[in-house]
C-alpha positions as CSV (number, residue, x, y, z in Angstrom):
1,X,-6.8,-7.7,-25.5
2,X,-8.7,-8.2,-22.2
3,X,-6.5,-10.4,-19.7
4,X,-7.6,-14.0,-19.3
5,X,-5.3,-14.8,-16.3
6,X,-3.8,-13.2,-13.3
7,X,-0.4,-13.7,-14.9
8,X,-1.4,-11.7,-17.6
9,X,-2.8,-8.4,-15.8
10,X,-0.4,-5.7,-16.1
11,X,0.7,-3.5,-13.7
12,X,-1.2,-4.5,-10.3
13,X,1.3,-6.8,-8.5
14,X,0.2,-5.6,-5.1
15,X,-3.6,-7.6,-6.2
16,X,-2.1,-9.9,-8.0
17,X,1.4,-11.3,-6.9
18,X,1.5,-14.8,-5.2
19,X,1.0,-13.5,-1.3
20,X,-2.0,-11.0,-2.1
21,X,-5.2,-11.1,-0.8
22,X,-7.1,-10.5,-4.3
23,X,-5.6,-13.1,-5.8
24,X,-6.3,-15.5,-2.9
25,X,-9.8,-14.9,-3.4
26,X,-9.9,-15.3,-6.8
27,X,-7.5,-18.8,-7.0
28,X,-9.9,-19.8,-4.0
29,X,-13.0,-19.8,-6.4
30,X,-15.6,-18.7,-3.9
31,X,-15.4,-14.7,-4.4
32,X,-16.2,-12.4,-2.2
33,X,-18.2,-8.7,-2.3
34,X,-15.8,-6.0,-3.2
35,X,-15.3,-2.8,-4.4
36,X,-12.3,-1.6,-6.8
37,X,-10.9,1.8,-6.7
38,X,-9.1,3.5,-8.8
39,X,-8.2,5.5,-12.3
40,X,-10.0,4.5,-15.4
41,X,-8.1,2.6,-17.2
42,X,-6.2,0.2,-14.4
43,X,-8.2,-3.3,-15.3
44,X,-11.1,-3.0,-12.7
45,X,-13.3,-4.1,-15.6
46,X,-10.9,-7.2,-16.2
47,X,-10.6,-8.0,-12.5
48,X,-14.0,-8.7,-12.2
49,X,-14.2,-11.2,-15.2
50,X,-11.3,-12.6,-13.6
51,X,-13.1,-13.2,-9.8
52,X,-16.2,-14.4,-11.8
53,X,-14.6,-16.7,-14.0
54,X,-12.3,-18.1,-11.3
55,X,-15.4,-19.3,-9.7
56,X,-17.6,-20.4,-12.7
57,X,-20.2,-17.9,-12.2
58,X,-22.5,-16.1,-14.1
59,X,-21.2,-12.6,-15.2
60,X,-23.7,-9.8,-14.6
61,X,-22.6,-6.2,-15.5
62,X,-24.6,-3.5,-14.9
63,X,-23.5,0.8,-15.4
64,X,-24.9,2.8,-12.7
65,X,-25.1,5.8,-15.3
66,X,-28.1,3.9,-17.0
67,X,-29.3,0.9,-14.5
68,X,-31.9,1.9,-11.8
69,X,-33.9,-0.1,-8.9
70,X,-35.3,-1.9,-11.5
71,X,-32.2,-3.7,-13.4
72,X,-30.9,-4.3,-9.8
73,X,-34.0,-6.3,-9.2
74,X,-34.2,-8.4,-12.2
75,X,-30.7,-9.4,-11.6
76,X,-31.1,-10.6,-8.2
77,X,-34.5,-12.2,-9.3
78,X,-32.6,-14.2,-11.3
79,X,-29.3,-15.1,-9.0
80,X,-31.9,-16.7,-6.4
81,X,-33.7,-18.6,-9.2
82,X,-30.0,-19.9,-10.7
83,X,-29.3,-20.6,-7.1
84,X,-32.5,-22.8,-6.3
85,X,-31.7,-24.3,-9.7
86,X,-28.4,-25.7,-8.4
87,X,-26.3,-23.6,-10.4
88,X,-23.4,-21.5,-9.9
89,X,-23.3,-17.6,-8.4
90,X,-23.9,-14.7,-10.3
91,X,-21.2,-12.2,-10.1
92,X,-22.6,-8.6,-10.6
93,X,-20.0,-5.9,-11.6
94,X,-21.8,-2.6,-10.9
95,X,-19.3,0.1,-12.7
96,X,-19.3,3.5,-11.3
97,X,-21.1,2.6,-8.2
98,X,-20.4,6.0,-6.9
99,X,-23.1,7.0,-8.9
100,X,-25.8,5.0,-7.8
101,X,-28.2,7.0,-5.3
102,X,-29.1,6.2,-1.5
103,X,-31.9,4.1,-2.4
104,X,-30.3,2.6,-5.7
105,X,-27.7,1.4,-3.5
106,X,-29.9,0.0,-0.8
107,X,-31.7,-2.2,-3.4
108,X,-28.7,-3.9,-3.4
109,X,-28.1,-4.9,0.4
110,X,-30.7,-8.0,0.5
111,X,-28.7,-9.2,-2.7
112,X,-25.4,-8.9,-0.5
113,X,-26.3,-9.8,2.6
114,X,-28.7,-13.0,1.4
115,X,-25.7,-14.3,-0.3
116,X,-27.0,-14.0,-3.8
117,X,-24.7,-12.4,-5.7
118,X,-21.2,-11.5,-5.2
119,X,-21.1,-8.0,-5.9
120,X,-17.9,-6.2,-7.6
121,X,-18.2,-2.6,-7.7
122,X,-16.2,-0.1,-9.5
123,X,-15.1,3.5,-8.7
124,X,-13.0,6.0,-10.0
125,X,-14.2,8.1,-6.5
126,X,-13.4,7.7,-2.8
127,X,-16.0,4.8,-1.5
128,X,-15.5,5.9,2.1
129,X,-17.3,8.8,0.5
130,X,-19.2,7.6,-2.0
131,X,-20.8,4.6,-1.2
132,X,-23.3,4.0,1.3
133,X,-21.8,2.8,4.8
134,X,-23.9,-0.3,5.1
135,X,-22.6,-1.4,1.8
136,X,-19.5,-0.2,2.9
137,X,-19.3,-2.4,6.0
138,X,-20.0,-5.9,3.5
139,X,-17.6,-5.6,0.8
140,X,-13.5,-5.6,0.6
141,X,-11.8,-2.6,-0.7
142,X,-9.1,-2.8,-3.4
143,X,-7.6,-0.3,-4.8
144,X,-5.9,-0.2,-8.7
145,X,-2.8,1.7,-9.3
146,X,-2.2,4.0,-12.6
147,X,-0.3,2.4,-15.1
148,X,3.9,3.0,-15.6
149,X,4.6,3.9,-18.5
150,X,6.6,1.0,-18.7
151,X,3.6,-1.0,-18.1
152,X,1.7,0.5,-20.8
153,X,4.4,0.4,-23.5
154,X,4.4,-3.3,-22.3
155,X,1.0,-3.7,-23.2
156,X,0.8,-1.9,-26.4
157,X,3.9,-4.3,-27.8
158,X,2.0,-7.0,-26.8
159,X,-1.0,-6.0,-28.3
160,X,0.7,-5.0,-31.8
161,X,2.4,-8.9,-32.1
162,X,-0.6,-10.3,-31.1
163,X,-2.1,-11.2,-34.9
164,X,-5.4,-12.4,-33.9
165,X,-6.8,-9.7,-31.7
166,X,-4.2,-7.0,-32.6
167,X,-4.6,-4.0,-34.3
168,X,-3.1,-5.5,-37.4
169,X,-0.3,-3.9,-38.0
170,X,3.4,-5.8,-37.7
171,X,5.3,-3.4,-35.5
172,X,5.6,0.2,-34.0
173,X,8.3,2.2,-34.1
174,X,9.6,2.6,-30.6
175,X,9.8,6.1,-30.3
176,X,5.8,6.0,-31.0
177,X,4.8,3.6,-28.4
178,X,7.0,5.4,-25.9
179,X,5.2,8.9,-26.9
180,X,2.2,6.7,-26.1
181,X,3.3,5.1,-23.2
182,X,3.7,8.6,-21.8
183,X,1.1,10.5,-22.9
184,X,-2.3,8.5,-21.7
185,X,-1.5,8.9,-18.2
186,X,-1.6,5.2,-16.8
187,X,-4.9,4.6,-18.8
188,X,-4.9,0.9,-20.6
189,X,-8.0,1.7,-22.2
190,X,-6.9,5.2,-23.4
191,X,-3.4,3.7,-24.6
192,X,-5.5,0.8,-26.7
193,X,-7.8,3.1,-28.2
194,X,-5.6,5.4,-29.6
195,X,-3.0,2.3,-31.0
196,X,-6.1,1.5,-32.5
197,X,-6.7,4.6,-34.5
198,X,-3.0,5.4,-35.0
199,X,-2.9,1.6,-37.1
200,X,-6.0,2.4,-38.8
201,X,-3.7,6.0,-40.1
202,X,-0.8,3.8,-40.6
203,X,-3.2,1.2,-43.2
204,X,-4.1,4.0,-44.5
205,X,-0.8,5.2,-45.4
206,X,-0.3,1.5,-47.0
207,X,2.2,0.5,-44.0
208,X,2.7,-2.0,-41.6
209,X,4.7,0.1,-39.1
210,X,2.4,2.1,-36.7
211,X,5.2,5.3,-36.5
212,X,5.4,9.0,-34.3
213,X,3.1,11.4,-36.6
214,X,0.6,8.5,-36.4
215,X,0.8,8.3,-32.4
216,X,0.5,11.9,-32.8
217,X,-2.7,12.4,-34.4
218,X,-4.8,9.3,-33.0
219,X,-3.7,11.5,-29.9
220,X,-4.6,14.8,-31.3
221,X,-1.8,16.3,-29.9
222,X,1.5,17.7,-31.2
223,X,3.9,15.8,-30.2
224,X,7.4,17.0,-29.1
225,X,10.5,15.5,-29.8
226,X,12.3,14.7,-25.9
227,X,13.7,11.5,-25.1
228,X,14.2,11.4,-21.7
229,X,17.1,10.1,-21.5
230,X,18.8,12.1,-24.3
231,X,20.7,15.8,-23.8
232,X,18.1,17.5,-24.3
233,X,15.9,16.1,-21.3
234,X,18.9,17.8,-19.4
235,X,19.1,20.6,-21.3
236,X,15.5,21.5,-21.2
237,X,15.7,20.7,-17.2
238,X,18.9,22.9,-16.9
239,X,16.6,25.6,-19.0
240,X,14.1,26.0,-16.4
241,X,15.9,25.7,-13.0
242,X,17.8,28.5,-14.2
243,X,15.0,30.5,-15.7
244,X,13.7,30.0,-11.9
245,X,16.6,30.9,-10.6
246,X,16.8,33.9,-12.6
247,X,14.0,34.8,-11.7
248,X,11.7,35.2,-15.6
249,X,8.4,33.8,-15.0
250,X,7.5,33.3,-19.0
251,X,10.9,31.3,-19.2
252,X,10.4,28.9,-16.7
253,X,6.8,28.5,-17.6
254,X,7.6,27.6,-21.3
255,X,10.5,25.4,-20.0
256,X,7.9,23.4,-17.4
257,X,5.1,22.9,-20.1
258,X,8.0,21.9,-22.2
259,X,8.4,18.9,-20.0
260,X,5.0,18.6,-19.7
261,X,3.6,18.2,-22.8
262,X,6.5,15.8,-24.2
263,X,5.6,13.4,-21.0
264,X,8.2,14.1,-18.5
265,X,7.4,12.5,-15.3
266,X,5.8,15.3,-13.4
267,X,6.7,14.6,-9.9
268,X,10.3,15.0,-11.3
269,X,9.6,18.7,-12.0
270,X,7.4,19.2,-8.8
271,X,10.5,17.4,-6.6
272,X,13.2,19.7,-8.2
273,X,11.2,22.8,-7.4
274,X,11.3,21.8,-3.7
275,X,14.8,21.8,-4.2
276,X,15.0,25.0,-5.6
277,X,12.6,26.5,-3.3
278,X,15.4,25.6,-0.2
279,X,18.4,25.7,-2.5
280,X,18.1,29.3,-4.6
281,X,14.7,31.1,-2.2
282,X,15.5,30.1,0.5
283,X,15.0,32.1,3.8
284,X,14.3,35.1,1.1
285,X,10.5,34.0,1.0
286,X,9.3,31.8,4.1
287,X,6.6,30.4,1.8
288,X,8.8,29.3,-1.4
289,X,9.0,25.7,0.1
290,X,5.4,25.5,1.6
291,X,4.2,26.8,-2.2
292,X,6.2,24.0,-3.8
293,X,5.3,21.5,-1.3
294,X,1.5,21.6,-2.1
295,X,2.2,21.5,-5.4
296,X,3.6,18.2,-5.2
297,X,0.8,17.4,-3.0
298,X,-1.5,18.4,-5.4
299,X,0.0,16.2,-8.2
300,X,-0.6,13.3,-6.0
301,X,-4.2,14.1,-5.1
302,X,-5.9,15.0,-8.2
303,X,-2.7,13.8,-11.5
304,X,-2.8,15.3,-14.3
305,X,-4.0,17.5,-16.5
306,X,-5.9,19.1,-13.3
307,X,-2.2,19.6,-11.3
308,X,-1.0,21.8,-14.1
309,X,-2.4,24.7,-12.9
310,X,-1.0,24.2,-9.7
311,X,2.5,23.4,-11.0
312,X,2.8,26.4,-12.8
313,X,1.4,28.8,-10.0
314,X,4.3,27.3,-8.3
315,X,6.9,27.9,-11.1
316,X,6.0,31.4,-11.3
317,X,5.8,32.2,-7.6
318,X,9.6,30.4,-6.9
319,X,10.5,33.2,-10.1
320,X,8.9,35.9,-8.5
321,X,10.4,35.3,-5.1
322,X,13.4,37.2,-4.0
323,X,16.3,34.5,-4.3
324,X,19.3,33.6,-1.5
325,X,21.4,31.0,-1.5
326,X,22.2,31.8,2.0
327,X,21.3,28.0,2.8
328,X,23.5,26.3,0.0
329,X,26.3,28.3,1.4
330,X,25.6,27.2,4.9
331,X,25.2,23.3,4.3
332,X,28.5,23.6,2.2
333,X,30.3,25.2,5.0
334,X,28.8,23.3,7.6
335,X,29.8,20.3,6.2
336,X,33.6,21.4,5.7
337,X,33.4,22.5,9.7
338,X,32.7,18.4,10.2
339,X,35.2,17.3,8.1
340,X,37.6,19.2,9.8
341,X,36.8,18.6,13.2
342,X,36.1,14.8,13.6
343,X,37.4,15.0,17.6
344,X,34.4,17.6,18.4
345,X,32.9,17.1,22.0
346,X,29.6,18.0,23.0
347,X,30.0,20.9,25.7
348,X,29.5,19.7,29.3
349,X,26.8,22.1,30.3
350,X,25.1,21.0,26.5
351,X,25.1,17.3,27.5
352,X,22.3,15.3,28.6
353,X,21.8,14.0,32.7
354,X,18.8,12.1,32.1
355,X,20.4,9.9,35.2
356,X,21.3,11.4,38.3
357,X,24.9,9.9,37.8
358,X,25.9,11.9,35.2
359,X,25.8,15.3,36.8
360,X,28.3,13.6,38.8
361,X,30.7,14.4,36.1
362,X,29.3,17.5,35.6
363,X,27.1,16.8,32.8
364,X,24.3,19.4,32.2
365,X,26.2,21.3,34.5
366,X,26.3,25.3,34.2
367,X,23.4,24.8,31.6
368,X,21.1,28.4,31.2
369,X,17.5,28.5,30.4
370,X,17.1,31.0,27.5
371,X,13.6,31.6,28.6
372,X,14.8,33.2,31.7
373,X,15.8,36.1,29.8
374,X,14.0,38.8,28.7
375,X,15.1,38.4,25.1
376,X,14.9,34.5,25.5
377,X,19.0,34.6,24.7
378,X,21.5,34.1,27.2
379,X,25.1,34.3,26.4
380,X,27.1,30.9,26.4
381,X,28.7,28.4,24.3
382,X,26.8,26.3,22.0
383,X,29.6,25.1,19.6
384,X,32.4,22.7,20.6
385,X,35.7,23.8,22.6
386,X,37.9,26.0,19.3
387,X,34.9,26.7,17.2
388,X,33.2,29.1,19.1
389,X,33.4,31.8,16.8
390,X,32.9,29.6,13.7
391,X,30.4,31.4,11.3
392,X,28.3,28.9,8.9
393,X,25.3,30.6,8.1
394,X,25.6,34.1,6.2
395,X,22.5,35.9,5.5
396,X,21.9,37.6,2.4
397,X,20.0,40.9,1.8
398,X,17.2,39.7,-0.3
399,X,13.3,39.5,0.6
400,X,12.3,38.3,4.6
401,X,15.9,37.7,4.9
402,X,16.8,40.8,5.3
403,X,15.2,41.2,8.8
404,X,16.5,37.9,9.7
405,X,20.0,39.3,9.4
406,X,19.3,42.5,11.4
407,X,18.0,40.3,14.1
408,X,21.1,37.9,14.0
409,X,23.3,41.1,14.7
410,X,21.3,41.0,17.9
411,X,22.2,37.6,18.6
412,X,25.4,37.9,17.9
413,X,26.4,40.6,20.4
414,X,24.2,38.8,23.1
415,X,26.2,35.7,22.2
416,X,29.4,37.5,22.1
417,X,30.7,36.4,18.8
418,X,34.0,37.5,17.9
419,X,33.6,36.1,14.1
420,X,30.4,38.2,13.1
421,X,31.7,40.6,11.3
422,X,32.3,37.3,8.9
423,X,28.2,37.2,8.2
424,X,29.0,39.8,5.4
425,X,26.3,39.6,2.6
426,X,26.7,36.7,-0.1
């Protein structure tokens, strides 16, 4: 099911789409040294056929995990002799290149340099990193994106009609292929492999139709029943922002492995933690936020399965954290204070005189420094002309916040504000 065209790879528009730079090369016909970079799975394999066969060349492919000095050699020996036979370039597609040692690699430079072969390396590893800087400095770096799901279900559709090469079946139900599509994280190869064992169960079976319990156990994992666009993907959702909220760590672990494990889309989860970390933690715990932040970076650094760990260290430090929703209150309120005041002038002394002019009509006029205070607060009106004693934010009495209110009492009486005996506890 290997691509034969540009128009037929799947899910790397930004290589191949009319205005990039890798397909340029490749409709030019006289490749270029590069490397690609990305996840297993994304079509580096097939992009390299593709930038040899564009140009007529000879396809040379070589593993780093079993090719040493030698095999180099013997493949350059023979790209000079094709070339002072008059014949076309040899393409040599070195996969894992990140593996290939110091001196491995430097075999490779006179190849390179001299012209005689275009070299197409392959990583799943940073080359910055990986890959020697001299090779660095003489090859083009692209880098493959992970499959959609989307992209894959695409694929495995187009594989099962295709009689010739298929895997010679005549259909698959479409809750299967979407179980699929979401459960080989972006990996082609992974996605065709297990179609390929899931027909084989199906033939088995005597049928034609590859369905879920076959999906299930080319995978070798249960499968569980969530459609994500069904009630329950909102119900299971639901289930474990409120198990946060409520602060049971074994609930809103179950719940997040739920999701998890049926193929929700885990930077969904990791972005409605953030949410809850500012929305139900709040000021409670200073760290809620940061905590769910890294998760999310962490998802994006090393995907999944690795990120799990760091998902659910998050889930069950956002349940263990003492819980406000100080903040919710606060945004709610200070939104109604807009609403109703849609005239509200800036105080003169609060205005801006970047130009001399302006303190003509008494802009920045009157203005104290805070820092000239001992206590770095200085009494004197910061909200606009009949809101001066307008309370928005009320603290609660729950974790850090607590001596965040105690301080604001401080505040307030330096301030002088008459409403603060509003900023009871919510």
């Amino acid at each position: 099911m290997r691509p034969e065209s540009l128009e037929q790879v799947v899910g790397q528009d930004h290589l191949t789409s009319r205005d990039a730079a890798f397909r340029a090369i490749v409709e030019s016909g006289e490749p270029t040294s590069m490397i690609l970079w990305g996840p297993p799975g994304t079509g580096k394999t097939t992009l390299a056929r593709l930038v040899a066969s564009a140009g007529n060349s000879r396809f040379e492919q070589l593993s780093a995990t079993s090719a040493g000095v030698k095999d180099v050699r013997s493949v350059l020996s023979g790209a000079a002799q094709r070339i002072e036979d008059g014949l076309n370039r040899t393409v040599l597609f070195l996969d894992e290149i990140h593996r290939f040692t110091k001196a491995q690699q430097d075999a490779l430079l006179p190849g390179v340099e001299e012209g005689l072969v275009v070299l197409v390396g392959a990583t799943t590893e940073n080359p910055f990193f990986e890959v020697n800087s001299p090779l660095i400095s003489r090859v083009t770096i692209f880098r493959t994106e992970p499959l959609n799901p989307e992209d894959i279900e695409l694929l495995v559709n187009r594989a099962v009609a295709d009689r010739m090469r298929g895997p010679g079946v005549s259909s698959i139900d479409r809750e299967a292929s979407e179980i699929l599509a979401n459960r080989v994280g972006g990996d082609a190869r992974l996605a065709y492999n297990a179609l390929e064992l899931a027909s084989r169960i199906a033939t088995v079976g005597d049928r034609e139709t590859v369905e879920l319990d076959d999906v299930a156990e080319a995978l070798q994992h249960r499968v569980i029943r969530y459609d994500k666009s069904s009630d329950r993907h909102y119900d299971v959702i639901s289930a474990f922002i409120k198990s946060l909220r409520g602060s049971d760590p074994d609930a809103a672990l179950y719940w997040l492995h739920t999701m998890l494990e049926a193929g929700e889309d885990p930077k969904f989860v990791a972005r409605r933690m953030i949410v809850l970390a500012s929305e139900d933690v709040g000021l409670a715990d200073y760290f809620a936020l940061r905590v769910s932040i890294d998760a999310f970076r962490a998802l994006e650094v090393v995907g999944l399965p690795e990120a799990t760990y760091a998902l659910s260290q998050a889930a069950v430090y956002l349940a263990l954290s003492p819980k406000s929703n100080s903040m919710k209150d606060a945004v709610g309120r200070t939104r109604n204070a807009i609403e109703a005041s849609p005239g509200a002038q800036v105080p003169s002394h609060l205005r801006s005189a970047v130009h001399e002019g302006q303190k003509g009509f008494g802009d920045g006029m009157g203005y104290s420094y805070p820092h000239d205070s001992k206590k770095r607060i200085i009494a004197q009106q910061y909200l606009p002309d009949g809101m001066t004693d307008t309370i928005l934010y009320r603290p609660v009495s729950s974790g850090s916040e607590t001596e965040l209110a105690m301080r604001l009492v401080e505040i307030d009486r330096i301030l002088g504000k008459a409403g603060s005996g509003n900023r009871q506890d919510g």
